[in-house]
Structures are given as C-alpha cells and as structure tokens.
N, C-alpha and C positions, 0 to 999 in steps of 0.2 A: 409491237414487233421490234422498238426498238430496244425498248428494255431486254427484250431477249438476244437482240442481233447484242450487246455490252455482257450481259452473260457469257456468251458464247465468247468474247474477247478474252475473258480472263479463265473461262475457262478449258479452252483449248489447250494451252500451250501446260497446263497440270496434268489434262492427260497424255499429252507427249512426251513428257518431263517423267510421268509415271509408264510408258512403256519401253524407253530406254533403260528406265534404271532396270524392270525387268529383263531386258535386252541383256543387259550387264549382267545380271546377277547369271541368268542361264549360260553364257558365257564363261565364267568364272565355274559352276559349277559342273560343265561342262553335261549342261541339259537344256539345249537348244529350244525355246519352242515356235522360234521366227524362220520363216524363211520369206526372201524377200517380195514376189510376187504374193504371195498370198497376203502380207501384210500392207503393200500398198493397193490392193484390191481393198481388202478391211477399211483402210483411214480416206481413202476414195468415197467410199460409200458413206461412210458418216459424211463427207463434205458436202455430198450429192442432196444427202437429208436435213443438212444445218442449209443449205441454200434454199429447198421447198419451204422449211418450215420460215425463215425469217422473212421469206419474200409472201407471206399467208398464201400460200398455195394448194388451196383445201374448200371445199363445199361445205360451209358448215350447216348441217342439219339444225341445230337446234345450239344455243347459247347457253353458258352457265349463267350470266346473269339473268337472263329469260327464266330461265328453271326458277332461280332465286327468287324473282316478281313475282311468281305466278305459287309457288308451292309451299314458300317456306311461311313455316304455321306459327314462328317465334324468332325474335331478335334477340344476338346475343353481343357481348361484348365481346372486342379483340384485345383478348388475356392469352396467357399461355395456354389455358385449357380449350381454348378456342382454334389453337397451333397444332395443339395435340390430336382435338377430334380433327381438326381441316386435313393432317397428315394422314392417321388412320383411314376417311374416308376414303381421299386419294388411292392409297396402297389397295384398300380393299376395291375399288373399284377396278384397278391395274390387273389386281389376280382376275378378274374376270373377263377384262379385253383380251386380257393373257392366254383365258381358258376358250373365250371362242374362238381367236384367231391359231389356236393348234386342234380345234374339233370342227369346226365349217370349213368348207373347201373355198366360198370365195373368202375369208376373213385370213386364211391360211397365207392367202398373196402378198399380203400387208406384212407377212412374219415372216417369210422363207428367207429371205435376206440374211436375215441374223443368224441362222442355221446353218447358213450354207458354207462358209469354212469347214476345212476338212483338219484344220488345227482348233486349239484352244489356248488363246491366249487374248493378252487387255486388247490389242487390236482387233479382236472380234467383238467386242462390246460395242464397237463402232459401228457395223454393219446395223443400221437402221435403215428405214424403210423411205422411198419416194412414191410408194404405190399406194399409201394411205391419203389414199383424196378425199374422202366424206366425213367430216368432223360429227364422229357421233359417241366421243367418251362423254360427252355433259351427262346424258341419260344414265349412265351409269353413277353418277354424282347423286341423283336424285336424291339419297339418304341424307349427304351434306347441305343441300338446298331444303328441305323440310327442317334442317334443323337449322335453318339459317347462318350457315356459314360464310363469312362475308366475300365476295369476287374476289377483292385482293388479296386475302389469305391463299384461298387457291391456285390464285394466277402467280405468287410468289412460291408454293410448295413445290407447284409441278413440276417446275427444270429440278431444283431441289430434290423432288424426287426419283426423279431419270435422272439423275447426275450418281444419286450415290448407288445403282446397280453396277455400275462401271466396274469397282475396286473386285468384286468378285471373279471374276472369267481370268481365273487364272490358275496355272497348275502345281506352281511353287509354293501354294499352301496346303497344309494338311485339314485335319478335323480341327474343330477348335472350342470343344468341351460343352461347358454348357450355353455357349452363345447357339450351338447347333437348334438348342429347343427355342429359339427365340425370334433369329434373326435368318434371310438366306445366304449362307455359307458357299466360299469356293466349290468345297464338298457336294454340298447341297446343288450346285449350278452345275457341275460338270456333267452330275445325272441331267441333268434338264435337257442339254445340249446331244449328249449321246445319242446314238442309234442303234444300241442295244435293246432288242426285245423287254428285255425285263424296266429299261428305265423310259423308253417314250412317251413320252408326255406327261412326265411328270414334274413334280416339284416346279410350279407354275407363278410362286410367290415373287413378290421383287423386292420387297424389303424387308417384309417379319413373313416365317416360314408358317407362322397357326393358322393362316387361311388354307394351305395345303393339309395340314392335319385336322382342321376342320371338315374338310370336303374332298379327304379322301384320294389326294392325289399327291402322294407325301413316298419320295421315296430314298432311302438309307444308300451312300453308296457303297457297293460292296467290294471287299479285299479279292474276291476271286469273279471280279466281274469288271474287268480294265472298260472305261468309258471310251466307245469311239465315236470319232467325231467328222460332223456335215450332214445330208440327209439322203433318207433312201434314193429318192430321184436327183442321183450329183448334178447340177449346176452343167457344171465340165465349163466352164468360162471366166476368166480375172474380171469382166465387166459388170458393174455392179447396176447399172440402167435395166443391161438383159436379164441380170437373173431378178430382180425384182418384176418382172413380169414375163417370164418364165410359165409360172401356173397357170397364171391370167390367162394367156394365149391358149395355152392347154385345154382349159377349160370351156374356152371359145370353141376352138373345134373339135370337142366331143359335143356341144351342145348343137353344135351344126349338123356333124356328121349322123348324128341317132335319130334313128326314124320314129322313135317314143315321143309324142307331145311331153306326155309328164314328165320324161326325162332329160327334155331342154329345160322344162323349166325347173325342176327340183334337185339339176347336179350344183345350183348354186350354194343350197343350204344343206345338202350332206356332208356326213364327216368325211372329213378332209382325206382324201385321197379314191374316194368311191367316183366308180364310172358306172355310164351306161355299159350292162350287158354285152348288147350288141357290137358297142364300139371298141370295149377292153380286146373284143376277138379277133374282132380286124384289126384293130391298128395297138399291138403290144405296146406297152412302155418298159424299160428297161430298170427296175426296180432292186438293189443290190439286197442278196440274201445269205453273203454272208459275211456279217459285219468286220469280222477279224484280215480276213484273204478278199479286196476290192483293189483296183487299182486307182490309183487317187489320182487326181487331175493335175498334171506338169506340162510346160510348155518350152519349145528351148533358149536358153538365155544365157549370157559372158557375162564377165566383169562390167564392161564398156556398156552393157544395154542395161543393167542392172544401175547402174550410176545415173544412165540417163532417164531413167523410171524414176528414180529417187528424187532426179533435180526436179523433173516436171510435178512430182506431188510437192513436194518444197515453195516451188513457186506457187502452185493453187490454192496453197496453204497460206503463202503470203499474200497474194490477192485478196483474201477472201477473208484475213485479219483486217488489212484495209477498208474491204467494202465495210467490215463491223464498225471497225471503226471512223469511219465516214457515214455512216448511215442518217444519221439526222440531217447531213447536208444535200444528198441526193433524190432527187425527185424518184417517182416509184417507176416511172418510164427507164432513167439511167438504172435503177437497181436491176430491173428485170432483164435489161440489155446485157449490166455488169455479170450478173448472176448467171446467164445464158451460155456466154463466152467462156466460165467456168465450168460449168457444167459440161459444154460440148467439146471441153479442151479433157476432162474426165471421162467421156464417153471415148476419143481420138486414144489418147496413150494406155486405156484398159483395152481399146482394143485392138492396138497396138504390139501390148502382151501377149495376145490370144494369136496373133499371127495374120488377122484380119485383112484382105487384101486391100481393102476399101479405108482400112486405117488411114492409111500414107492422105488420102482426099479431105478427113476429117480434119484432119493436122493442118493441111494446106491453107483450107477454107475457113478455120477459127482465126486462122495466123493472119493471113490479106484482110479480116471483117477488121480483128483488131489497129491492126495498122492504119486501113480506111478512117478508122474513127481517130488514132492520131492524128492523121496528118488534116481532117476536118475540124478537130477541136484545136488542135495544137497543143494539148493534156490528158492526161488520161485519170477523169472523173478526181480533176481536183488534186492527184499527186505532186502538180508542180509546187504547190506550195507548200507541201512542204520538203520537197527534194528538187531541187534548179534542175538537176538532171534524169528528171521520175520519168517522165515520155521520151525518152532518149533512151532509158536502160528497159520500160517495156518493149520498146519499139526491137533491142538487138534479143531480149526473150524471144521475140513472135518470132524472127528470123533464124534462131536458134534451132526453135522448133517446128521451120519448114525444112532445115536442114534436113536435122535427129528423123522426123520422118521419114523423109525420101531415101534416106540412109539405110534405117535399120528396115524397112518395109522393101527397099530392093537386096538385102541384105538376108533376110529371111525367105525374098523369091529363089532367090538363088542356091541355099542350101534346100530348099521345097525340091527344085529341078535336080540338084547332087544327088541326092535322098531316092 
C-alpha cells in the first residue's frame, strides 16, 4: 500500500496539471466543458477512492500471488516480453470486470459512479468507485498466473494501467486515424459513457480497443448521433458516497419488497437494471427516455459558495498529499483516523452542495474531532516537523470550516423559506 499511497504522490498533481490545461484550452476556445460543482463532485470522488484503496479497504477473495502458487504450469523470466504478456493479460482481464459490472446489476454498483456525471470531461475519469469491497480481479488473472507471470510485474502494471485510461475522457479530441483500430480512443470513450440507445454499453475496452472487436461490443461514434452524457437512473446529487450506493440500496429494497423467493434471490445476478415484476409496478423508478430533452441536475450556488467548494477540495487534496506522503511513518490506526476525517470532511461539503440540511452537523462534527486530536497530540500526524506552524494552520482550516458551514447551510435555509 505504500508503494501505491507514492504513486498516488506524483501522480495526482499530473492529473490536475492535465485538467486545468484543459480548463484553459475550453476557455480560450470558448467550449466550456467544466462547470464547477459537477467537477468538484468528479475530483471528490476519486479522493473518496484513492483513500479506500491506499488504506486496503477491500475483502479479498482470493490473491494474485495465490493464483500464481497454485496454477502457474511454467516459470518465465522478467524480460520485456514478460511486460508485454503481464500488460495484455491485465487489459484483457479489465475489458471483462468492465463487461460484468455494465451486464450484472449487483457488479453494476461498483461502476455507476463513473457514469454518473451528466458532463464529459478528464474530471470524470476521476469518479471511481468506494463500493468495490470484494477483491475478485485475481480470478480473472487466471491466464497471466498459468503462464506464470511474476506478482511484481502485475502489482507494478496495474496503477500503470488505470492511470493511462485517464487521458481519454475528454471532448476536445477528434478521431485519430489509425490509432482508432488499435488503441481506446476519446472517440471510442465518449460512446461508452453516452446514453444513447444505439451506444450503451459499448466499447468496454480500457486500453487496446480489439478485445471490443473481438466480442462484439465495439461501437463507431457517429456524426448524427451527439453522445449524451450520465445515466438513465440520474444520481440527482454532487455527493459521491451517496451515489456509489445509490443501486445498492435499490437493490436492497426490491429484494425485500417482492414476494418471489427466486426473485430476492436472482435480482443480484441479472442484467443490470431488471426488477422484480411485482415491484417495477408498485414502486416505479423514474428512468429518462429521452436522451436529448432531460433535465440535468443543478443546485443553487454564488461566486462566494463556489470559492468555498474549491478551497474545501484544495485543502483535502492537500491533506491527503500529505497522508501520501507521510505514509511510511503512520501507524495503520493514525491512517484510518487520518483517512476518516477526510473522507467525512468529503461526505459534509458534497453535501453541502446538494443543500443538505444535516450538512451544516457534518461540518461541525469533522471540525471539533479534528481539533480534539490537536489539542491531544499537539500535532497533526507529524506536520510539525516539517512546518513550526502545521497544527496551528490545521487548527484555523477546521474553524474555517465550522464557519463556511453554518454560513452557507443557514444561508441556503433562508432562500429554501424565500422560495
């Protein structure tokens, strides 16, 4: 974990660096594709998921090195060619975690995150998942552990390869010739993401596009077919905790409510969006059918609340370079606490956003825990050394943001009552 909490160090601040510059450019060519809530929803959510995964917050079913001991039939040497298959396996395993979690409805919970911006841009790359708790890509490895692929090839491909899907989700590129037959393209992605009838669920690849031309789920975007974007069942919330279990809960009470045995037990593993009969009747869901004329999810917000969003993602963000960068020195007790407080400081200002009445508490209650553990440590996990004044400048953060709380949360009740 900690090799990956150092990953994460360096490369954060490339992807930030890389959606400013497209900030800039849509800017300049005057084709916007940021707007501000929705984009600190996006980079939330990745922090939400860079916190579960570095902190191993996961059940893992079964291990890659496990697989490796038990299956693989030959030893090979770590060569390039050894880089090569360890990469391919990866990818092709990806396309297929890929293809269940858009065909199963409980595998579908693990993915809806990503989907769920109703824009298209690098700040949607971010929207990864916290609701993936049962570590079960090894099994899909299986091919690379028969051929005996070694653990630390793997264990160094995999950010490697979630890192390079990133550069794609973006709308300021066109086609791009013959790399279309090879590799998955902006092009290629933006079908994925749509919610147009003709492109759902397709183009399922993450790094070479031939596993989708293989198996059939490969699709062209087209000139008279504008890609739109989020999912049929919108979210309708900036919080990214809620809508990653969103489905979940869904799911939960259709299996409760249907008076079918088989149909508590079998809406787990249907495609992803199928209900019990019974329960579709009584209790509708609100499904958008027509992609072009929906109304997208907006909340109301100023200059002044929009600043204050920004600084709270700013600071989480520098928190939690820190934790990275601290990480070899913190016991797994202080990570879990450190990781916590960011987390439910992410849970308070997204829902904050949303107009939340119960925000304003959230806020209050991360703010007084954080303080509590200043004024008992008289540091905060270690910043005094390297800033004299580190527990002194978190300490006027946490009061900041008992203010900003109680501010825009009585601020918000009050136009509620105007309204």
């Amino acid at each position: 974990m900690e090799t990956y909490a150092t990953a994460l160090l360096y490369a954060i601040p490339v992807f930030m660096l890389l959606m400013v510059l497209e900030m800039v450019y849509g800017h300049f060519v005057k084709d916007q594709k940021y707007t501000v809530l929705d984009t600190v929803s996006s980079i939330s959510s990745g922090l939400t998921n860079i916190i579960k995964d570095s902190l191993g917050i996961v059940l893992v079913l079964i291990s890659y090195p496990f697989l490796l001991e038990h299956l693989a039939i030959t030893t090979i040497e770590t060569t390039w060619l050894t880089w090569g298959i360890g990469f391919i396996a990866i990818d092709f395993a990806g396309y297929w975690n890929h293809r269940f979690s858009h065909k199963v409805n409980f595998f579908w919970n693990q993915h809806v995150i990503h989907h769920s911006s109703e824009r298209f841009n690098l700040a949607c790359a971010l929207r990864q998942s916290v609701s993936n708790l049962l570590g079960y890509f090894p099994f899909l490895l299986i091919p690379a552990a028969l051929l005996g692929v070694p653990n630390k090839v793997i264990a160094i491909l995999a950010p490697i390869q979630l890192f390079a899907q990133f550069w794609y989700h973006t709308q300021h590129i066109g086609k791009m010739g013959w790399l279309e037959y090879i590799v998955v393209t902006p092009s290629q992605h933006r079908v994925h993401h749509a919610i147009n009838p003709e492109y759902i669920d397709k183009n399922l690849g993450q790094v070479f596009c031939i596993w989708d031309r293989m198996f059939g789920t490969f699709q062209e975007e087209l000139p008279h077919v504008p890609p739109q974007y989020g999912i049929l069942k919108p979210a309708r919330t900036w919080n990214p905790i809620r809508i990653n279990f969103q489905h979940l809960w869904r799911l939960c009470l259709d299996a409760w409510r249907t008076r079918i045995l088989w149909d508590k037990i079998r809406i787990w593993f249907m495609p992803t969006g199928w209900r019990p009969k019974d329960v579709k009747e009584k209790f509708p869901i609100a499904v958008i059918t027509d992609v072009y004329q929906f109304e997208r999810y907006s909340t109301p917000t100023t200059k002044m609340f929009n600043a204050y969003i920004i600084f709270q993602l700013v600071l989480s963000l520098l928190l939690l370079l820190f934790m990275f960068g601290n990480f070899g020195n913190l016991s797994g007790g202080e990570l879990l606490v450190y990781g916590g407080l960011v987390f439910l400081g992410i849970y308070g200002y997204t829902s904050l956003m949303d107009g939340d009445p119960y925000a304003m508490w959230i806020e209050v209650f991360r703010s007084m825990a954080g303080c509590v553990i200043i004024f008992l440590t008289r540091d905060w996990f270690g910043l005094n050394a390297l800033f004299p004044f580190g527990k002194t400048l978190i300490f006027i953060y946490f009061l900041s943001t008992i203010a900003g709380g109680i501010y825009f949360s009585n601020s918000f009740k009050k136009k509620r009552i105007l309204a």
